[in-house]
C-alpha positions in Angstrom: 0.0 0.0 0.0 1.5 3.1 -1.6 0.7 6.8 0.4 1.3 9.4 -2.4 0.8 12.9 -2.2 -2.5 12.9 -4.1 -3.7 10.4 -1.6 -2.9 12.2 1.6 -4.4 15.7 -0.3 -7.7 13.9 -0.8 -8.0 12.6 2.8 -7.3 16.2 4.0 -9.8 17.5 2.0 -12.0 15.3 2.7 -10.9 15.8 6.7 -11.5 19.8 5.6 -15.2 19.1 4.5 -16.3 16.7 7.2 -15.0 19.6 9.7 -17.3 22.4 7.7 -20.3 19.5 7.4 -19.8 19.6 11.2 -19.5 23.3 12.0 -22.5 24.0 9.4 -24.9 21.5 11.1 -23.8 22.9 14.9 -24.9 26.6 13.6 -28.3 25.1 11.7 -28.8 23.5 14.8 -28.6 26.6 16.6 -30.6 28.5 14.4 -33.5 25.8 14.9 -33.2 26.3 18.7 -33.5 30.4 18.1 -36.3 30.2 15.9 -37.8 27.6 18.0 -38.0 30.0 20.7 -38.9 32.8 18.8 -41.9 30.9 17.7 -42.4 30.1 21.5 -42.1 33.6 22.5 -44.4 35.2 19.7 -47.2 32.4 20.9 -46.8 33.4 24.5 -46.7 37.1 23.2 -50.0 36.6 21.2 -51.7 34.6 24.2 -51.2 37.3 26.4 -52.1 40.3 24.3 -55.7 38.7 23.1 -57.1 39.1 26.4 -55.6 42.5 26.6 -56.7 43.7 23.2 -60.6 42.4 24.4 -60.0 44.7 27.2 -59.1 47.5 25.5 -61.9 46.5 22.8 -64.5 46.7 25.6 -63.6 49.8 27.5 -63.6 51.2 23.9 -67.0 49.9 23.3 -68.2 51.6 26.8 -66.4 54.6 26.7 -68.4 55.2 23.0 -71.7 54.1 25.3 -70.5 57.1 27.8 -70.1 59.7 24.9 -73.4 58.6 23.4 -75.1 59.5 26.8 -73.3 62.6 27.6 -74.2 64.1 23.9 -77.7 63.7 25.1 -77.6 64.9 28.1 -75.6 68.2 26.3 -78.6 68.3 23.9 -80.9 68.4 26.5 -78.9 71.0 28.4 -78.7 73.1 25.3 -82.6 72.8 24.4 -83.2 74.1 28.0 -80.5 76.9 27.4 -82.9 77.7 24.4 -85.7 77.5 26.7 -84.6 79.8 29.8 -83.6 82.4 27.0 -86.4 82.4 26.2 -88.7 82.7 29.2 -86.6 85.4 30.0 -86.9 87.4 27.2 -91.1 87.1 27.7 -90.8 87.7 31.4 -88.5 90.8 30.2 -90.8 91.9 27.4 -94.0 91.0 29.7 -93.1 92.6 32.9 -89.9 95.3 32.2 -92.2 97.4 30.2 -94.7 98.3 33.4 -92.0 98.0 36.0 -90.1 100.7 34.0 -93.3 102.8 33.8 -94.4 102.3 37.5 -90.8 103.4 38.3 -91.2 106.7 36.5 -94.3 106.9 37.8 -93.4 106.5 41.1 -90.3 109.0 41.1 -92.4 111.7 39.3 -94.7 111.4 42.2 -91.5 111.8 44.7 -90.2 114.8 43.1 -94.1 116.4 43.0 -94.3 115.8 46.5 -91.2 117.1 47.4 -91.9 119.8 45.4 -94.6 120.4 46.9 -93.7 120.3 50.7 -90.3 122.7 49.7 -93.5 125.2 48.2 -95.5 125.4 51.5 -92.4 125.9 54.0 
């Protein structure tokens, strides 16, 4: 059995490869573990945010509830705005315009009277 150069090459080549066929299948390993956790984390991730999201969903949902009730209760505020403005400006029409004339009447009256006592002293 004859060891020649070509020989020894071929079986350090071949040494060479087996080494890389090694080292590559310890790093796809390793990348199989990673992305076996990431898929692990990310399923965790999902199962916990569902339930939050739902949450978030319902107070959303209720909170629109609480908007719809308060825009009718600003409605009805505004309506009896309207209304109050209203009743005032009668009771203003209504009762201002005698008022004002009993109130002239009344101070005419004063000043005659005092005129009138200031005329006989």
């Amino acid at each position: 059995m004859e060891v020649t150069l070509g020989g020894i090459a071929g079986l350090v080549a071949a040494l060479a490869f087996a080494y890389l066929v090694v080292r590559v299948a310890g790093l796809v390993g390793k990348a199989g573990r990673i992305l076996d956790e990431a898929r692990e984390t990310v399923r965790t991730t999902t199962d916990n945010v569902q339930p939050t999201l739902k949450g978030i969903t319902d107070t959303v949902s209720l909170t629109n509830d609480q908007l719809t009730r308060v825009d009718a209760i600003t409605a009805s505020v505004s309506t009896m705005t309207t209304n109050a403005s209203a009743l005032t400006s009668v009771l203003a029409a209504t009762v201002g315009g005698p008022l004002i004339k009993v109130a002239a009447f009344s101070y005419g009256v004063r000043v005659a009277v005092r005129d009138l006592r200031k005329g006989s002293r």
